[in-house]
KOLMAR-449584 format. One record per residue (C-alpha): x, y, z. Coordinates in steps of 0.05 Angstrom, whole numbers, plus 5000, padded with zeros to 4 digits. Example, Ala and Ser with C-alpha at 12.3 -4.5 7.8 and 13.67 -1.06 7.14 Angstrom:
# residues 2
px / py / pz
5246 / 4910 / 5156 .
5273 / 4979 / 5143 .
//
This chain:
# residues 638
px / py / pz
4253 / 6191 / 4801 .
4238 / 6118 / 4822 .
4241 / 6093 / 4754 .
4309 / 6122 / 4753 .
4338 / 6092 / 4811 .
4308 / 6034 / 4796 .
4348 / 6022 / 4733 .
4408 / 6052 / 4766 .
4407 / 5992 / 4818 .
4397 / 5945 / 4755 .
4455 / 5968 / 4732 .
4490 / 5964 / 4795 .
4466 / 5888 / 4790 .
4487 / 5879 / 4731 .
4561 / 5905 / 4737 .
4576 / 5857 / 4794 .
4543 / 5790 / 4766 .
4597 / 5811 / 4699 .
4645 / 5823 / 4748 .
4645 / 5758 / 4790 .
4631 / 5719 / 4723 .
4696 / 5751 / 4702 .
4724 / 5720 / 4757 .
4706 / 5655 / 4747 .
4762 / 5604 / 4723 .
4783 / 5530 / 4713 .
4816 / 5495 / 4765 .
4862 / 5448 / 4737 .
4876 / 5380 / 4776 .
4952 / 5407 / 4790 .
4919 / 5469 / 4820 .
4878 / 5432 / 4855 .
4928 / 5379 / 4893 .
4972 / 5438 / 4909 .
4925 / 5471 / 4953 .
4899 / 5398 / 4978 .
4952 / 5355 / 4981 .
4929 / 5328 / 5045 .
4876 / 5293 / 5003 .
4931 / 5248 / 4982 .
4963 / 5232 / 5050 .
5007 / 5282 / 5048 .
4988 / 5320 / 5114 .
5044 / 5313 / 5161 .
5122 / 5314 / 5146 .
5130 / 5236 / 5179 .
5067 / 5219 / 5125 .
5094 / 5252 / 5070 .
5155 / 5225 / 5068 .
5127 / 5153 / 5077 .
5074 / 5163 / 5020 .
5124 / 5190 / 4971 .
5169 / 5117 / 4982 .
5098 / 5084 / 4984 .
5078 / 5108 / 4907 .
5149 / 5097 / 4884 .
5138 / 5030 / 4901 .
5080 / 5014 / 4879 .
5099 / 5035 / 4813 .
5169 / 4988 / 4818 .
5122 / 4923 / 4843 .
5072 / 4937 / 4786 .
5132 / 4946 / 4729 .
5172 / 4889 / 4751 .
5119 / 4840 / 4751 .
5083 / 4867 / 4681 .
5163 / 4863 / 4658 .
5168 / 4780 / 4692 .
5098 / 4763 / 4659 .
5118 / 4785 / 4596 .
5195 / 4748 / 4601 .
5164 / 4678 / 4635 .
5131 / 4677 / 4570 .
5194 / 4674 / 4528 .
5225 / 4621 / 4581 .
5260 / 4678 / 4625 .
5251 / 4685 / 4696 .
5254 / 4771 / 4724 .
5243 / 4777 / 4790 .
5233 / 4847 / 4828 .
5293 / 4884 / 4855 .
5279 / 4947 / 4892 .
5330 / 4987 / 4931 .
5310 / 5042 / 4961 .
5345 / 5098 / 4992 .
5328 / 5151 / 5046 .
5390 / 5204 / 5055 .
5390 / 5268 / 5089 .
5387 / 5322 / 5037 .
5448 / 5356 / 5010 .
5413 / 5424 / 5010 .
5430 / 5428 / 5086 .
5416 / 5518 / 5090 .
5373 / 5559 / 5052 .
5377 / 5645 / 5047 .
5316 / 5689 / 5049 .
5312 / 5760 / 5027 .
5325 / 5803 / 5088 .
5259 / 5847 / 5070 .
5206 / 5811 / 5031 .
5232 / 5740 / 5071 .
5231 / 5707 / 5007 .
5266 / 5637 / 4995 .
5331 / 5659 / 4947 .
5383 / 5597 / 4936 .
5405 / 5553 / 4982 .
5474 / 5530 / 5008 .
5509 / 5470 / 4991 .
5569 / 5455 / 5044 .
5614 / 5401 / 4987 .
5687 / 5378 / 5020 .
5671 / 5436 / 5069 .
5674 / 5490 / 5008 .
5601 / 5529 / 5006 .
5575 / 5539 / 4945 .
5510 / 5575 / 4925 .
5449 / 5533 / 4885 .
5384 / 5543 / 4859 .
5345 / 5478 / 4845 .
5402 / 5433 / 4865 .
5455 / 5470 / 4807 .
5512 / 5504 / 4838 .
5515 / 5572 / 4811 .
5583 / 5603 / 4785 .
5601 / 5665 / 4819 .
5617 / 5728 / 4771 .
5671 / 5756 / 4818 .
5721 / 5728 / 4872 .
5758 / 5767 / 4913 .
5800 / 5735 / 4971 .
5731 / 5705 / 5022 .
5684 / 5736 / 4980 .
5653 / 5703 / 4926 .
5595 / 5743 / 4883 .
5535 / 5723 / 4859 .
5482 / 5749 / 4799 .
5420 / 5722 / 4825 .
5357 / 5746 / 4786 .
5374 / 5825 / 4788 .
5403 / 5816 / 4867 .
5477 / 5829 / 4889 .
5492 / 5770 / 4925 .
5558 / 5762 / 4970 .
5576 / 5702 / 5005 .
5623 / 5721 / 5059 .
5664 / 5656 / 5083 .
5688 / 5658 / 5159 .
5713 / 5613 / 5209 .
5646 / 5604 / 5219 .
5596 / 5544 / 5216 .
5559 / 5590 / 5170 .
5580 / 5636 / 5114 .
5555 / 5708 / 5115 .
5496 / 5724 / 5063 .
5495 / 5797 / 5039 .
5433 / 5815 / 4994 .
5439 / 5880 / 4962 .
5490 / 5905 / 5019 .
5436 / 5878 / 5076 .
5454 / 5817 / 5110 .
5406 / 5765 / 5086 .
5374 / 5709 / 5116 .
5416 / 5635 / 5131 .
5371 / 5589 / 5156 .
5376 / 5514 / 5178 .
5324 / 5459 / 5132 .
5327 / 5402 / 5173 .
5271 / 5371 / 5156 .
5289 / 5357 / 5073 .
5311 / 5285 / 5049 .
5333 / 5251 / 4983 .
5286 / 5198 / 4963 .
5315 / 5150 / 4917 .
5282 / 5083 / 4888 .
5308 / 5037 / 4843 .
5285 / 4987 / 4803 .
5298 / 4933 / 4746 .
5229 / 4937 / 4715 .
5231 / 4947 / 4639 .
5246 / 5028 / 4644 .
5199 / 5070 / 4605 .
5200 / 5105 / 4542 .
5226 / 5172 / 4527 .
5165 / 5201 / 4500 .
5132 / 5179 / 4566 .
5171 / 5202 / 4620 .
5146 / 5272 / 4629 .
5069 / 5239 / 4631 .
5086 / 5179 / 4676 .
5112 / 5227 / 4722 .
5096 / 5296 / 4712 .
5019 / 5294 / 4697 .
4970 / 5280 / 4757 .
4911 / 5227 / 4725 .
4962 / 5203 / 4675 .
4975 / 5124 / 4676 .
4950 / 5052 / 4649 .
4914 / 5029 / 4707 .
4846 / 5068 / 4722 .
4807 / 5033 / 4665 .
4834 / 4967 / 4674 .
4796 / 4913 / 4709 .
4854 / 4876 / 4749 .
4884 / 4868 / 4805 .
4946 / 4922 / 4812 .
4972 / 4963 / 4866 .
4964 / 5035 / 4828 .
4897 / 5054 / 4806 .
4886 / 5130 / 4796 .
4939 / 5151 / 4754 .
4963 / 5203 / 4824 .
5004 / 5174 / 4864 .
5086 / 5181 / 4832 .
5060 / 5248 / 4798 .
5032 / 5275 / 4872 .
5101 / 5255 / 4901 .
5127 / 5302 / 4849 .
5081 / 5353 / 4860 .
5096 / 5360 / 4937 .
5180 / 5356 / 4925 .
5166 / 5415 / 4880 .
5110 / 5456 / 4935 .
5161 / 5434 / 4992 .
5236 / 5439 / 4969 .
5226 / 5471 / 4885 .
5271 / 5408 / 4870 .
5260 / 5380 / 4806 .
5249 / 5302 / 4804 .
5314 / 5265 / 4775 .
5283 / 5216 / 4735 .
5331 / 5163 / 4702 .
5305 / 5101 / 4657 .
5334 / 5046 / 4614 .
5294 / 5011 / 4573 .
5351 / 4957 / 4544 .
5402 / 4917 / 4546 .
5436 / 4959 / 4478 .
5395 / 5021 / 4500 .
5432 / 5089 / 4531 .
5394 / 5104 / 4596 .
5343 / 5173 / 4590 .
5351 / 5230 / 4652 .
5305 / 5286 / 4661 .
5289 / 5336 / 4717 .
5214 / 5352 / 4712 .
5163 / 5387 / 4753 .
5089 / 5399 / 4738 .
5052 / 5462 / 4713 .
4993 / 5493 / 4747 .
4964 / 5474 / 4676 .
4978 / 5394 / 4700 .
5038 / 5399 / 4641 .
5099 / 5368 / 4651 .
5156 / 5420 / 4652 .
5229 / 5385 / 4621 .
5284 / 5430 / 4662 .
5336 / 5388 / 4635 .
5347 / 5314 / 4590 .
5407 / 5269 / 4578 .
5435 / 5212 / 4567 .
5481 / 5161 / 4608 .
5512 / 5086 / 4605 .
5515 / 5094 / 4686 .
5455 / 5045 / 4706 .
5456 / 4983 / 4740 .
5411 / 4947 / 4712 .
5400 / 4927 / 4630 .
5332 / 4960 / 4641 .
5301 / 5001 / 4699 .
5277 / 5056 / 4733 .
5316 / 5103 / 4781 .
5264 / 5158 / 4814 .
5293 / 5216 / 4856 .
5256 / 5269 / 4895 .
5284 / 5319 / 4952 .
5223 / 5325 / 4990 .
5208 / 5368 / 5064 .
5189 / 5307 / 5107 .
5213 / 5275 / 5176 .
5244 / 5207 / 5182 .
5214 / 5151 / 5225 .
5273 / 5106 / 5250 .
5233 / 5053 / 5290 .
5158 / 5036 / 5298 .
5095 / 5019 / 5266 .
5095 / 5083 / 5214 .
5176 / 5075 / 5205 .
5203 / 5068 / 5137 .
5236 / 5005 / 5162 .
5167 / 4972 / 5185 .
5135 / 4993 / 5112 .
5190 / 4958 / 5068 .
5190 / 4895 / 5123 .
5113 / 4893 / 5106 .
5111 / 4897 / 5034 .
5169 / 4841 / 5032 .
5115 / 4799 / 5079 .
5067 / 4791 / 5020 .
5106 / 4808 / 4963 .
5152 / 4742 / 4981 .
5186 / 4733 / 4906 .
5210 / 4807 / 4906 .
5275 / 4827 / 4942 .
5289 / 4894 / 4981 .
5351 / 4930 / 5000 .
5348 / 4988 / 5043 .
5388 / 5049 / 5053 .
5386 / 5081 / 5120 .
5401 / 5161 / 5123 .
5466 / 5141 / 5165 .
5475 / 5092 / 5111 .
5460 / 5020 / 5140 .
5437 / 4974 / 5081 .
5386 / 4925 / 5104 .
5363 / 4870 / 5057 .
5306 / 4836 / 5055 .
5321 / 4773 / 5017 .
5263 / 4744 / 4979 .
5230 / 4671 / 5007 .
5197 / 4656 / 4927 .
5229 / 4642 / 4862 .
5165 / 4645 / 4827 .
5111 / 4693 / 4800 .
5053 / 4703 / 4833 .
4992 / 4682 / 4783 .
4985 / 4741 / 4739 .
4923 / 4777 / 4736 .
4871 / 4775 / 4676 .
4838 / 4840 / 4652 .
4764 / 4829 / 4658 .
4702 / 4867 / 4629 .
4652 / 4911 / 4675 .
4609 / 4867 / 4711 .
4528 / 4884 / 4701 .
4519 / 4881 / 4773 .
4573 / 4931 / 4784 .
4546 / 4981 / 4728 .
4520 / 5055 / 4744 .
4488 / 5093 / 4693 .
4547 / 5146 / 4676 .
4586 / 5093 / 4668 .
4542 / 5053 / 4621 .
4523 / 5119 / 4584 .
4602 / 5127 / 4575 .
4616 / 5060 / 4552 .
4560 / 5062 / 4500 .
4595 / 5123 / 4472 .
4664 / 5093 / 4463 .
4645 / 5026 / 4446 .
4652 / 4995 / 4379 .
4592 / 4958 / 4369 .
4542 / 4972 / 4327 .
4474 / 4940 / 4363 .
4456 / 4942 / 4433 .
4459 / 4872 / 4440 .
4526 / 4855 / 4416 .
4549 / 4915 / 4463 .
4514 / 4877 / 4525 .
4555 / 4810 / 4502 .
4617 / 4830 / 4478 .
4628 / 4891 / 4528 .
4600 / 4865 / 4590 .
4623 / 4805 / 4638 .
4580 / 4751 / 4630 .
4520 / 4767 / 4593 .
4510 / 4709 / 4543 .
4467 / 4724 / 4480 .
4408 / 4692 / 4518 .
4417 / 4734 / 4585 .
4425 / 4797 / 4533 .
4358 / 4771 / 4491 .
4321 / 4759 / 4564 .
4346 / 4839 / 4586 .
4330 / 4871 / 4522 .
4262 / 4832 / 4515 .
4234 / 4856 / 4593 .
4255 / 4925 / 4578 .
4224 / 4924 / 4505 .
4289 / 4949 / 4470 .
4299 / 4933 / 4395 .
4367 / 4895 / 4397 .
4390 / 4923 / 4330 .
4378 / 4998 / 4356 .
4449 / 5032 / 4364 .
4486 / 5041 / 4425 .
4485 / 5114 / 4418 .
4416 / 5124 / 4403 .
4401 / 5093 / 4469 .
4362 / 5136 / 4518 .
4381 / 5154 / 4590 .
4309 / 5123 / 4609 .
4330 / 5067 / 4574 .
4393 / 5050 / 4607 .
4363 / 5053 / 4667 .
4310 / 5005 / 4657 .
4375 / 4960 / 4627 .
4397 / 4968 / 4696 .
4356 / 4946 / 4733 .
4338 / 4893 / 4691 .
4407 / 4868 / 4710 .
4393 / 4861 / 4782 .
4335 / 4817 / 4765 .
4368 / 4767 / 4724 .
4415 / 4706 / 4745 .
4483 / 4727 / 4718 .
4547 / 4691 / 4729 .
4589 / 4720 / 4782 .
4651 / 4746 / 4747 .
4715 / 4712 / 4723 .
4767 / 4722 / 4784 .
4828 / 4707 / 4745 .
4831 / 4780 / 4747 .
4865 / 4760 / 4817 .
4938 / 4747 / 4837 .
4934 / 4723 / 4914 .
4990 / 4718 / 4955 .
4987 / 4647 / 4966 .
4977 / 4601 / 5033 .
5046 / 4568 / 5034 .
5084 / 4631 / 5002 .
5051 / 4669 / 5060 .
5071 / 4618 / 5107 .
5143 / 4615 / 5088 .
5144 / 4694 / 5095 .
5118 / 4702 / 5154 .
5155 / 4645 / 5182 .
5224 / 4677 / 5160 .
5205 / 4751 / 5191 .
5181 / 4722 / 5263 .
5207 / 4662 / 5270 .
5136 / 4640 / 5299 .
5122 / 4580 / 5334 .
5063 / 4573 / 5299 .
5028 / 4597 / 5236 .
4956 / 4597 / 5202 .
4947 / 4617 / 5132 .
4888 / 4611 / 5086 .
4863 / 4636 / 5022 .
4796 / 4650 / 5013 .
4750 / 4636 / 4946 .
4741 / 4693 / 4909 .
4670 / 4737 / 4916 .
4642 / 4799 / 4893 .
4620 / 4868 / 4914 .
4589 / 4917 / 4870 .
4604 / 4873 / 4813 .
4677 / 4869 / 4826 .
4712 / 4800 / 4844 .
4756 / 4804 / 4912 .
4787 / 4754 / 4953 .
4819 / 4752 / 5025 .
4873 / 4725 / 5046 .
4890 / 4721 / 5124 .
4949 / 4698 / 5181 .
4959 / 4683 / 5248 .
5018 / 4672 / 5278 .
5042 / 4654 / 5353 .
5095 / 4646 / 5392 .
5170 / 4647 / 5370 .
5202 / 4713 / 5366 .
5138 / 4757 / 5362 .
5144 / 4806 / 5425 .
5093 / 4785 / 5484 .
5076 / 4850 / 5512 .
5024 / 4895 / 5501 .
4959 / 4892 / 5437 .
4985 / 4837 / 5384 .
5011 / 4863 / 5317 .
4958 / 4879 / 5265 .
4980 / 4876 / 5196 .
4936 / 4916 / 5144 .
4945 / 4899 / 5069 .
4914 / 4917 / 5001 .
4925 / 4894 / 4933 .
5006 / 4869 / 4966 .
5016 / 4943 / 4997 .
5024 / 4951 / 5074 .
4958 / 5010 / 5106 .
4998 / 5038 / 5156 .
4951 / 5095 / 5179 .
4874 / 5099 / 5190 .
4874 / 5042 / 5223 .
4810 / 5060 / 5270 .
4768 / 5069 / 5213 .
4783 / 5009 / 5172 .
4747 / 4943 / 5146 .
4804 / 4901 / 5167 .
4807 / 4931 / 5243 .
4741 / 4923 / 5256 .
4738 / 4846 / 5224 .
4792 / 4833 / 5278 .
4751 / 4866 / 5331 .
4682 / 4826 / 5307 .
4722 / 4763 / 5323 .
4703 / 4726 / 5384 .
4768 / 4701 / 5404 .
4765 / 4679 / 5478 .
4727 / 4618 / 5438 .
4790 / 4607 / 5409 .
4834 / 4595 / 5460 .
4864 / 4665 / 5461 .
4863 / 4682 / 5544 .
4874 / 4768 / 5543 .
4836 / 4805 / 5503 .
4838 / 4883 / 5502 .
4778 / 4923 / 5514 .
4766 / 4940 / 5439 .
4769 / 4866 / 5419 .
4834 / 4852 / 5403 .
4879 / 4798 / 5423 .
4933 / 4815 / 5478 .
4998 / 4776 / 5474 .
5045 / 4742 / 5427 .
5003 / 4739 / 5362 .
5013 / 4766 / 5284 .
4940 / 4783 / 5248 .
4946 / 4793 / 5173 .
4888 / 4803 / 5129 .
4900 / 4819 / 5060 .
4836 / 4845 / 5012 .
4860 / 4832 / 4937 .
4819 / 4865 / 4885 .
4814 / 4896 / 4817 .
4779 / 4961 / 4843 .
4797 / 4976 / 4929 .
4746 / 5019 / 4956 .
4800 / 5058 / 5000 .
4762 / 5106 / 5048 .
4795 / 5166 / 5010 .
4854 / 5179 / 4951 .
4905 / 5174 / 5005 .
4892 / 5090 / 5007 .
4909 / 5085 / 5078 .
4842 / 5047 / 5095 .
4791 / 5001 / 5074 .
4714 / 5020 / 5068 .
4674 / 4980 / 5114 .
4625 / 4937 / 5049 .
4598 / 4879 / 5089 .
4610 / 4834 / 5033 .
4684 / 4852 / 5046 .
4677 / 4853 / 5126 .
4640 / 4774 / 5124 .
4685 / 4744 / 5079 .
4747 / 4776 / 5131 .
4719 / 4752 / 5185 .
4705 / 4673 / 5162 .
4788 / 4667 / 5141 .
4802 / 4703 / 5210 .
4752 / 4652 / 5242 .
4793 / 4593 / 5199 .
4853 / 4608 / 5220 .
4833 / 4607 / 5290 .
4801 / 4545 / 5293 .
4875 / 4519 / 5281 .
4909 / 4567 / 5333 .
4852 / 4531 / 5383 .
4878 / 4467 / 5368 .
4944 / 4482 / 5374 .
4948 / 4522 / 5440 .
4901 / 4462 / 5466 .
4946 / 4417 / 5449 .
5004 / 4461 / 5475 .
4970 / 4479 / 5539 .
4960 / 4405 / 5551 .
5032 / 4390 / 5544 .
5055 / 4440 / 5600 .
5005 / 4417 / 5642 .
5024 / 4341 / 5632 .
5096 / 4367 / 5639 .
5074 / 4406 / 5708 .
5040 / 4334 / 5735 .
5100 / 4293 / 5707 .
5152 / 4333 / 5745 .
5116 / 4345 / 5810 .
5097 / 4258 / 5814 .
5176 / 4257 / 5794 .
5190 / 4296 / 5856 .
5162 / 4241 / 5902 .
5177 / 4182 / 5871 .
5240 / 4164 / 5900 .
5219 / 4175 / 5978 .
5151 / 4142 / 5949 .
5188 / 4076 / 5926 .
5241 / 4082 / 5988 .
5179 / 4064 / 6035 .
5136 / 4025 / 5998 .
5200 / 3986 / 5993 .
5209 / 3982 / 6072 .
5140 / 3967 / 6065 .
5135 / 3906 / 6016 .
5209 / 3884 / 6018 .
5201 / 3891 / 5937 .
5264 / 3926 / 5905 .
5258 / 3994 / 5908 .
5283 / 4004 / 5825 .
5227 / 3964 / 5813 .
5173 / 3997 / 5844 .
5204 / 4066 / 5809 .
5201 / 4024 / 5751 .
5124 / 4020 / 5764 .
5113 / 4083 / 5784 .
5136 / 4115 / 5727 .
5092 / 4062 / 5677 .
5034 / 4093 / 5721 .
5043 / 4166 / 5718 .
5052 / 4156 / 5642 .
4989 / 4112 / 5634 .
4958 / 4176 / 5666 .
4972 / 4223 / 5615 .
4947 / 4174 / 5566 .
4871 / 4168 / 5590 .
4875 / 4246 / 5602 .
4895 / 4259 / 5526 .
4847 / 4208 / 5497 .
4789 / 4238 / 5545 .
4817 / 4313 / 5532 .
4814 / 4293 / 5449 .
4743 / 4266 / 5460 .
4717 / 4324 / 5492 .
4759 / 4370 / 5436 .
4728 / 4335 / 5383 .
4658 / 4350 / 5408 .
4676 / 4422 / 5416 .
4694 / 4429 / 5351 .
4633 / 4391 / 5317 .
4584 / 4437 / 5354 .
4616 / 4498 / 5340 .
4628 / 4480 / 5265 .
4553 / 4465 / 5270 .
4538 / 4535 / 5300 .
4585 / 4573 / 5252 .
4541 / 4535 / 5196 .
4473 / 4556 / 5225 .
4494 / 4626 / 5223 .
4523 / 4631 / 5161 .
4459 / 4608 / 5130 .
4414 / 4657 / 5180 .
//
């Protein structure tokens, strides 16, 4: 009897491990976004509809430029021109069943005629009789009743359906004159998540996962089931390529519909449209408005034009007529090397001996550093890269850290620029004084960075409340996360009372009329998480922040020194002016000397004055300076 039960519960067992194993399934990356999408910054309707202009672009910024590089070599000059265009969706109703509350079609209101659409295509209707029209729509009877009312009547199957308002859906447009892409491409650029030229490239670019366009078309299709309108020219002589597209659960592209058109402004472009569920952000720090201003900040040779939803156009004219330096691709660094990554490298690579792979793969490994390596770890250098043993590749490893390689090549870099900055910032504050510097390049887990930073003072910047903070990565504004970020707390490490600046809040950060821009250029961001709203705190990273902040406020010292000194001189000057007259009137009765002379003297005194105060002011400054230079020195070697 127990030996029966026994196997009875072993089959039992059995039965449900099958069953669960049955259950078991791939989840593709498309699947996976869908259910996640906050992952990618797309957690709130004000977010969303920022992130989806943010990735559009990025994408126009990275084309133009590849498109400028590639003309400047042929003696032609490209510059970037992005429009881009936020209006309130025409899809302004949708209907729901009346019993399973299912989305059916939605309502279009055209030259005040309603029409029925599914996926943004009107729909004919199979019958009309006088304010009736009749629809077919999948298997349901479908009469729209028109009235003298705002809304028509739905009737679904003889029940009255469901009309309700969408008031939170907008067109996203962006346009661009990049060089378009190819046909055979469009469905992939766009409508395949992990799909792009960027991840295994070593240099500096805004895009760098291959998500970002494709997730903006994932969440128009979870939010509104809009195909993307995707339009591109890719010549002069060419016909322009349009496609709707969404994306499969199997991370496909689907094609709804292709064509062709001569309607496109530009000889060669791209023209991306989405109807998304978001919320628009007139005004403020997480505005559309402030996002564009941002990017035009430290993208100075691009120009912007943007479209309002109650149609304002507001450009934002360019303040460079040249290129930035374009950006080398580099090879991985050995400091920078895990051991997946070296194991998946010495499966693709071409060469056929460990030790050409370690020179001709790898940044800066000479054939002496790669003789050194392989000698310590006692590797034959004619062995073949695939033969190569995970304990071995370790040991190459960590060899690595032990030898004296060259830092890598950082003409992988394409800063910003001091004076380009400058001129930027100068023409969107109208500050009274401005800081810029750019920083030599360093390195971080074997890939090259530099920082650039700003301050500005004065002019038009507003004087109340914390100063403005501006957040910046790879020439793309960071708009959210702010608490958590590398460049906040750089700001906040600052000591700036030392520098002149008088209120500072209780987290660290300047009070008044100041700008702070930091901008971390590199050819791999460690963002804090796929939705690249912050910076990971390295302290490679947060150092080499702080020293440009601490640069440009050694000049902001000087200058409020010098500008503090002024008012007070002017404060002395004016109050002495006060009493001169009466002064000179009785010193006149006094002496019997004429009183426009002793005014005359006067005056020759008071100025005199101000003379010995600036040269003893200027002595005391310079001392300041020199021991504080010195003290900055002492820690920086510490």
């Amino acid at each position: 009897m127990d030996k029966e039960n026994k196997t009875s519960i072993e089959i039992k067992d059995y039965e449900v491990a099958e069953e669960l194993g049955n259950k078991m399934k791939a989840v593709s990356v498309a699947e996976f976004f869908k259910k996640n999408r906050h992952l990618l910054g797309f957690d709130s309707p004000s977010k969303s509809l920022l992130m989806v202009i943010k990735e559009a672009v990025d994408n126009s910024l990275d084309a133009t430029e590849d498109l400028g590089y590639n003309m400047k070599v042929k003696g032609e000059k490209v510059l970037p021109e992005i429009t881009v265009e936020v209006r309130k969706a025409e899809y302004g109703l949708s209907i729901f069943h009346p019993d399973t509350q299912e989305h059916v079609a939605d309502l279009t209101n055209t030259d005040k005629n309603w029409e029925i659409s599914i996926l943004g295509k009107k729909l004919r209707a199979s019958k009309v009789e006088n304010n009736i029209k009749t629809y077919n729509i999948e298997g349901m009877k479908v009469d729209m009743i028109i009235t003298d009312n705002i809304k028509p009547t739905i009737m679904i199957d003889g029940k009255k359906g469901i009309v309700e308002e969408r008031t939170l859906k907008y067109n996203i447009v962006v346009l661009d004159n990049g060089p378009g892409i190819i046909e055979k491409n469009i469905p992939f650029a766009f409508g395949k998540l992990l799909y792009g030229s960027k991840f295994h490239r070593l240099r500096q670019s805004r895009g760098q996962q291959g998500i970002g366009i494709s997730a903006a078309v994932l969440y128009a299709q979870q939010t509104t089931g809009i195909p993307a309108k995707i339009v591109s020219k890719i010549g002069k002589n060419k016909k322009a390529v349009g496609m709707l597209i969404t994306i499969a659960d199997n991370n496909e592209p689907i094609i709804h519909e292709r064509w062709e058109t001569d309607d496109f402004p530009y000889d060669h472009g791209t023209r991306f449209e989405v109807t998304i569920e978001g919320e628009y952000i007139a005004k403020g720090e997480k505005s559309v408005y402030e996002f564009i201003r941002r990017t035009s900040i430290v993208n100075p040779h691009a120009e912007f034009i943007f479209i309002t939803p109650d149609k304002e156009k507001i450009r934002f004219k360019r303040t460079s007529n040249e290129l930035p330096e374009e950006p080398k691709e580099i090879k991985p660094h050995p400091y920078g090397l895990e051991l997946g990554t070296m194991q998946t490298m010495l499966k693709n690579t071409t060469a056929r001996t460990i030790r050409s792979f370690l020179i001709n793969d790898l940044s800066r490994v000479s054939p002496s550093i790669a003789d050194s390596i392989l000698s310590k770890v006692e590797i034959d250098p004619n062995k073949k890269p695939e033969e190569i043993t995970t304990h071995e590749i370790e040991k190459i490893i960590r060899a690595f850290t032990k030898e004296n390689i060259q830092r890598p090549p950082t003409d992988c870099l394409s800063p910003i620029g001091e004076e380009a900055l400058r001129k930027s910032i100068l023409q969107d504050t109208k500050a009274e004084f401005i800081a810029t510097i750019s920083r030599k390049p360093s390195v971080y887990n074997g890939r090259p960075f530099l920082i650039e930073a700003a301050i500005a003072f004065g002019g038009e910047i507003k004087n109340e409340g914390v100063c403005e903070k501006l957040r910046f990565a790879n020439k793309i504004p960071l708009l959210y996360d702010s608490a958590g970020c590398a460049i906040t707390k750089a700001i906040q490490d600052v000591s700036w009372k030392q520098y002149g600046v008088q209120n500072i809040a209780t987290n660290g950060t300047p009070i008044g009329p100041y700008v702070i821009l930091l901008h971390l250029a590199s050819v791999w961001v460690p963002y804090m998480s796929e939705g690249k709203s912050a910076i990971a705190n390295y302290d490679e990273i947060i150092k080499e922040m702080k020293l440009a902040l601490q640069d440009c406020a050694r000049k902001l010292k000087n200058f409020l020194s010098a500008k503090y000194k002024a008012e007070r001189q002017a404060e002395r000057r004016s109050l002495f002016e006060i009493y001169i007259p009466e002064l000179a009137f009785t010193l006149s009765e006094i002496t019997e000397v004429k009183e426009e002379k002793i005014k005359e003297n006067l005056k020759k005194i008071i100025n005199k004055g101000n003379i010995q105060d600036e040269e003893l002011e200027e002595e005391n400054e310079n001392k300041s300076q020199k021991d504080e230079s010195e003290n900055i020195e002492e820690g920086e070697e510490q």
